[in-house]
N, C-alpha and C positions, 0 to 999 in steps of 0.2 A: 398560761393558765393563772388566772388572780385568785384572788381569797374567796372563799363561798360567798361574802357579804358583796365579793366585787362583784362577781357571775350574776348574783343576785339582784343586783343595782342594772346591769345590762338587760337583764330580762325585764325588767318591769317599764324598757322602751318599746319593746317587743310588741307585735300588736295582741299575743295571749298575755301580757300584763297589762298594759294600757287597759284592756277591757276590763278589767277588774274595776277598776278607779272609776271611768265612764257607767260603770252600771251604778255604782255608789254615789254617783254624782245624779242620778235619773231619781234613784229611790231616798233620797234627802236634801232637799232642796227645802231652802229658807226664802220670804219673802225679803226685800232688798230696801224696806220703807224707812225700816231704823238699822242699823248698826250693833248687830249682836257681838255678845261678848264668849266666846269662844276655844276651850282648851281642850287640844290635842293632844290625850296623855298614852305616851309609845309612838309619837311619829315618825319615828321612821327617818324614811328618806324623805317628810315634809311633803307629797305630793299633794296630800289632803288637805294639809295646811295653807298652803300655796293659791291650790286652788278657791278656798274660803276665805281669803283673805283680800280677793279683791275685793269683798263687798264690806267685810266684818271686822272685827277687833281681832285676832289669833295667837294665843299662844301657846307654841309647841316643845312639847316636854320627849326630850329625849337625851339618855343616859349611855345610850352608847355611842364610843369616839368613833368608829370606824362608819359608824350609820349616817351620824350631821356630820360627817367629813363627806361624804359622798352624797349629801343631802340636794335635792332642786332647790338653789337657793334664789331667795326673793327679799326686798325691802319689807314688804307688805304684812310680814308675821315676825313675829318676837320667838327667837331660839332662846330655852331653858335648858342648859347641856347636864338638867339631875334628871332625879327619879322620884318615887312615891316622896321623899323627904322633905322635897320643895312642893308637893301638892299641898301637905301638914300646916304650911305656912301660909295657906291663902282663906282669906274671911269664908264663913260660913255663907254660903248662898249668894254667889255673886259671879256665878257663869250664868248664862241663858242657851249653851251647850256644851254639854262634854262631849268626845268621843274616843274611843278605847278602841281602837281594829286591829283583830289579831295581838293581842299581850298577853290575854290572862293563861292562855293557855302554858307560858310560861312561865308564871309567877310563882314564887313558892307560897304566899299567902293570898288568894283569891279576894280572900273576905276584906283584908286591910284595905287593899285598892277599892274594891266596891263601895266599902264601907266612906272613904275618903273623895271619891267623886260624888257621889251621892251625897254628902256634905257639902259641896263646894257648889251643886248647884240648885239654881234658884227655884220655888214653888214655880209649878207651871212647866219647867226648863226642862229640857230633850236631852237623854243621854241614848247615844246612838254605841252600839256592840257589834261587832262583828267577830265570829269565830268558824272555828273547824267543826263542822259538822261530820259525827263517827259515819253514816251510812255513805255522804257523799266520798268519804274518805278513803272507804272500802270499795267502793266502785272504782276509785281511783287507780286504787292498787292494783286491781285485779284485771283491771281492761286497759289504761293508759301506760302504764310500767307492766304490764303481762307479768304481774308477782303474787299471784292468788296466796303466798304464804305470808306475807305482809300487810296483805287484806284477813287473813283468820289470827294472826294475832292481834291487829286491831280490836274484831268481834273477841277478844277474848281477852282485851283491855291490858295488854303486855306496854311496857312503856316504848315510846317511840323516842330516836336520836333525831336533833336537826341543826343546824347552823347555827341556832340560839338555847342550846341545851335539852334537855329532856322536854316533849311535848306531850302536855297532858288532856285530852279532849275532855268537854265536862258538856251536861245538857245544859238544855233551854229549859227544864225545870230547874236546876239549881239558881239559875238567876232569879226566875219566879218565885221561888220559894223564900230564897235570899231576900227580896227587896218587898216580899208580902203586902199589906199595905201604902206602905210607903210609896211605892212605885206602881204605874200600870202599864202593861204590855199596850202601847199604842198602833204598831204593827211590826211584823215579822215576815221577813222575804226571804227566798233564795238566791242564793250566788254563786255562778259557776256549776249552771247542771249541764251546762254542752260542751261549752270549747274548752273543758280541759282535758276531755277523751277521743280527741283524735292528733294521732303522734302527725299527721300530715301537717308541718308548719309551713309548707310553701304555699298553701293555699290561705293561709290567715292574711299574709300580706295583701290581695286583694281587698279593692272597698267594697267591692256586692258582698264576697263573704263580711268585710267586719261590719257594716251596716245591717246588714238579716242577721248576724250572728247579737247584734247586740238588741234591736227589737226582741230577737226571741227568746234571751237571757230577762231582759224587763218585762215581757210578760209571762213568762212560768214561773218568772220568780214571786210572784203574787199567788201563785195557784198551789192547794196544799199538795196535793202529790208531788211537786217537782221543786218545793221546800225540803222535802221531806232526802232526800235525793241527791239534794244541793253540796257541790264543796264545801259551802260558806253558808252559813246563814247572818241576816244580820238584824237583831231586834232594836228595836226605836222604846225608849222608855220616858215616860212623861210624869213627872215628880208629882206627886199629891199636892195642893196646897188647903194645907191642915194646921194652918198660922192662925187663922182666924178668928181673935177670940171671942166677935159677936154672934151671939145666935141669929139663925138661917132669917128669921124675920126682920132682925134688924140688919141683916147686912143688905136686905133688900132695901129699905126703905132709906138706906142712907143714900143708895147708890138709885134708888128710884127705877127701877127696871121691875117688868110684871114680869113673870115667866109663863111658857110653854111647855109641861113634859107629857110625852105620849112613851107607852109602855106598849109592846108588845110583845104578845107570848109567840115562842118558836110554833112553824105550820108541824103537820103531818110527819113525826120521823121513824123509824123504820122498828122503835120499841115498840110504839102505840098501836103494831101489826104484827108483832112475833110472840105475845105473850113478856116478854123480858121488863123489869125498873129503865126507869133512866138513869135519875141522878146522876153521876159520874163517869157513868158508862156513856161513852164518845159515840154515839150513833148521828148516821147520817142520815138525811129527808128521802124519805120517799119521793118520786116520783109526782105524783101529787102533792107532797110537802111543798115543790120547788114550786108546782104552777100557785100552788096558794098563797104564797111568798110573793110571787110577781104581784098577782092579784091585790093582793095588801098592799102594795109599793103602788097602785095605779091610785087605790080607794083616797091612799094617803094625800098623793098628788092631788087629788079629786080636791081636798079638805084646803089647800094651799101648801101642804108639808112641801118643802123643796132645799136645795143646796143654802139653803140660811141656817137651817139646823145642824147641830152635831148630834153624833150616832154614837153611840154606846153598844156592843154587844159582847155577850158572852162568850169565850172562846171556844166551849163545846162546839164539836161540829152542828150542831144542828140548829144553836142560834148563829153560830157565825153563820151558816147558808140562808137562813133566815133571811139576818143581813143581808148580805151580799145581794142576795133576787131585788130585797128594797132597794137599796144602794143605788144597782143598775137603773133604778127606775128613775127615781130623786136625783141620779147622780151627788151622792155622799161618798165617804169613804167610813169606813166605821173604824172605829176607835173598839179594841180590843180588848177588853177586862178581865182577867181572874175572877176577882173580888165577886161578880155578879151570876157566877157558875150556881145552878141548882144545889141543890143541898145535897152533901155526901152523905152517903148510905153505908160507907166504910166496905163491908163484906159484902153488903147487897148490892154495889154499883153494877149495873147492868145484867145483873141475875134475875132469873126466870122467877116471875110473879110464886110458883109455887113452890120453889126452893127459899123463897125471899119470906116466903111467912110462913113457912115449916121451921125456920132455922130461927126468927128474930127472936129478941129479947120479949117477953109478954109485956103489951101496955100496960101501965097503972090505972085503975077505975074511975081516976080525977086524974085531970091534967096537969102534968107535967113539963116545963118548961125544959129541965133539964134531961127530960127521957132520949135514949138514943137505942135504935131501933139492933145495932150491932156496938159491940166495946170502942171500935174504930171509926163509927160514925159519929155525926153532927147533933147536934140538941137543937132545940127551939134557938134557945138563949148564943147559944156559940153560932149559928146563922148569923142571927140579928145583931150580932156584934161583928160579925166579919161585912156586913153588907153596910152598917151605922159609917163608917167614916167614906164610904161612896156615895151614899145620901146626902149624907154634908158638905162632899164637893161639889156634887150638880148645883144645889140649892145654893151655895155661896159662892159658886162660877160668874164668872161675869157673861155667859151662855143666855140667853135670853129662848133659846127655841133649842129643845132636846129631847132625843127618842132615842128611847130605850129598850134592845131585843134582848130575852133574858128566857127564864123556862116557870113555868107556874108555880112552883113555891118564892122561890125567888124575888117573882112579881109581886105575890100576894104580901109578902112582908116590907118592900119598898112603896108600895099603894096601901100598906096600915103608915106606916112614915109619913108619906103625903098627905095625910087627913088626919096626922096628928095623934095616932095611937102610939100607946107604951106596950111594950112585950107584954106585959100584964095583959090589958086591952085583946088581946087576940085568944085568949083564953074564953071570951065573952063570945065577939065575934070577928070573924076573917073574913077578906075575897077570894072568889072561888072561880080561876077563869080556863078556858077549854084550848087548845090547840088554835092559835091563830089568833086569839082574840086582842082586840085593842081598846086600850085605856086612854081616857084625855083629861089634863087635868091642870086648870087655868090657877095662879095663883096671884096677885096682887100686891102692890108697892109696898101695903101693910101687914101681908103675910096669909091674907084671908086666902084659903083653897075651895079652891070650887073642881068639882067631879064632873065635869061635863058629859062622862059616859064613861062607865068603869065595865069591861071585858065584854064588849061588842062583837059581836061575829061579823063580820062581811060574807059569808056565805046563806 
């Protein structure tokens, strides 16, 4: 019997550890044309490292002895046997990845680490996360270990023991929230919704099992019920770059690229038929939503839209499904945003039309920038300031074709941006678009925008 970290080091040859690593090698993948530069902070036993380092620069930061003592070792990556101290030490903006799998859940300070990778990497740069996710955790407990008492104090956030000290699960909002602008949720997967719940290991050895077992780990791990689900989840984060200190028109003309952006509002979702707000409130597409969403995804195709653009969408469910139907169509993959969520309504998110204005605060008789409809919701002005520096990226992106799924307020204040209005300016006049609608909007070397079609319906 060896040390938990030996047992530990055995099992991850196993084919229920291998797969772990092979899914994570399926759902982050780098192109091989240049030479990224690349740190791995908690590697571990180096498997990740190892593996990225045939192609890239790697260096893997791990502070515990018993871990790179037992490590896969290789020429092809640089061992750093510290911790966060030696991160402190590295230039500002000079990784093109980090990645972090499974650490923070043990760290005593969350924020230091976050705060110190997210320094080190460059505008534009991918920091890839992986952690414990509570619900797949609790399935865990309760069906693979048969210990339904280890699964309710989970649900009931009692601290957990493990081979690396106390394990603290935290969500996928606290990183959102954490890296607020600065960072955008580029996508988020599942890991480990199947094969860690069945104790039968004689069967994993088989390649029919670990071949099916791993296609079907790579595709629900993209699907949001079997995210939700997941042991692991692991989010992909893509840096802001908000360096730039010329304005959107001159960064155009230095760099001489015209742009393309098309906006589109989310189809049909299941508020716009129950009487309920949306804003905030996470509703999913009717039925009809989804065929309208294809529909829009054929029109687009129609127009030449195709795999040359990048996709922006909101992560409500119901521009993300939006998405997705285009997506399928174009073959895109959408790129995932906070920042471009509808406007919070604080109390009234997803509350019933006449509970929503029985309770609101009373409009003022002139317009109000700073009016919010509840204590805890959003203003004109607080919108417009949370959506201004995602404006600023598309426009100074080197992105030349971008379409963008979001929700009608949303739109309407990124389509006054596009034509060059100030928050003042909307107090005059706004765009006003309906369920489905799409926007075009060409803009030129010299910064001139042209509207080629502002909230189109294709039906």
């Amino acid at each position: 019997m060896g040390t938990p970290i030996e047992n530990y080091r055995e099992m991850v040859e196993q084919p229920w550890g291998k797969i772990f690593y092979d899914i994570i090698f399926r759902q982050l993948t780098f192109k091989n044309d240049r030479r990224l530069k690349i740190l791995d902070f908690g590697a571990g036993f180096c498997i990740t490292s190892r593996h990225y380092a045939k192609d890239h620069d790697v260096t893997a930061v791990e502070p515990n002895e018993e871990m790179y003592r037992l490590r896969f070792k290789s020429d092809d990556y640089t061992l750093i046997t510290q911790g966060i101290d030696y991160v402190k030490t590295l230039e500002d903006n000079s990784y093109d990845v980090v990645l972090c799998h499974n650490v923070l859940e043990y760290a005593d300070d969350k924020n230091e680490i976050l705060t110190q990778l997210k320094r080190v990497l460059k505008p534009d740069g991918i920091l890839s996360i992986i952690k414990h996710n509570l619900y797949g955790r609790v399935f865990g407990s309760a069906v693979l270990t048969d210990n339904p008492k280890a699964a309710l104090d989970l649900l009931d956030e009692k601290p957990e023991d493990s081979m690396f000290g106390n394990r603290s699960v935290y969500t996928n909002e606290f990183l959102m929230d954490f890296f607020g602008n600065e960072m955008t949720l580029a996508e988020l997967y599942g890991i480990r919704a199947f094969y860690g719940l069945s104790s039968n290991n004689e069967i994993k050895y088989s390649d029919e099992w670990y071949n099916s077992m791993l296609e079907l780990e790579v595709k629900t791990g993209t699907l949001e019920e079997f995210k939700k689900v997941s042991f692991f989840n692991h989010l992909i984060f893509k840096k802001m770059n908000l360096q730039d200190t010329k304005n959107p028109a001159e960064q155009r003309a230095a760099e001489g690229l015209p742009k393309t952006i098309i906006t589109v509002q989310h189809t049909q979702s299941v508020h716009h038929t129950n009487g309920h707000a949306g804003a905030w409130g996470d509703w999913d597409l009717t039925e009809l939503g989804h065929k309208q969403a294809a529909e829009i995804g054929r029109y687009l195709k129609e127009e030449g839209c195709g795999n040359s653009y990048v996709m922006y969408a909101s992560d409500l469910k119901r521009a993300s499904q939006t998405a997705q139907e285009i997506a399928h169509v174009l073959d895109l993959t959408p790129v995932y945003n906070k920042l471009i969520r509808e406007v919070n309504a604080g109390a009234g998110n997803g509350k019933p039309w006449d509970w929503f204005n029985a309770n609101k605060i009373p409009e003022p008789e002139k317009n109000d920038l700073d009016y919010k409809p509840f204590d805890d919701a959003e203003s004109d002005r607080e919108l417009w300031n949370r959506l201004y520096p995602f404006y600023k990226e598309i426009i100074s992106s080197s992105h030349s074709k971008i379409l963008i799924v979001s929700h009608g307020t949303a739109l309407s204040f990124l389509q006054s941006m596009l034509m060059g209005q100030t928050l003042e300016d909307r107090s005059r006049s706004r765009f006003n678009g309906s369920s489905g609608s799409i926007s075009r909007f060409e803009i030129d070397v010299n910064g001139k925008v042209t509207a080629k079609y502002i909230n189109r319906s294709t039906r």
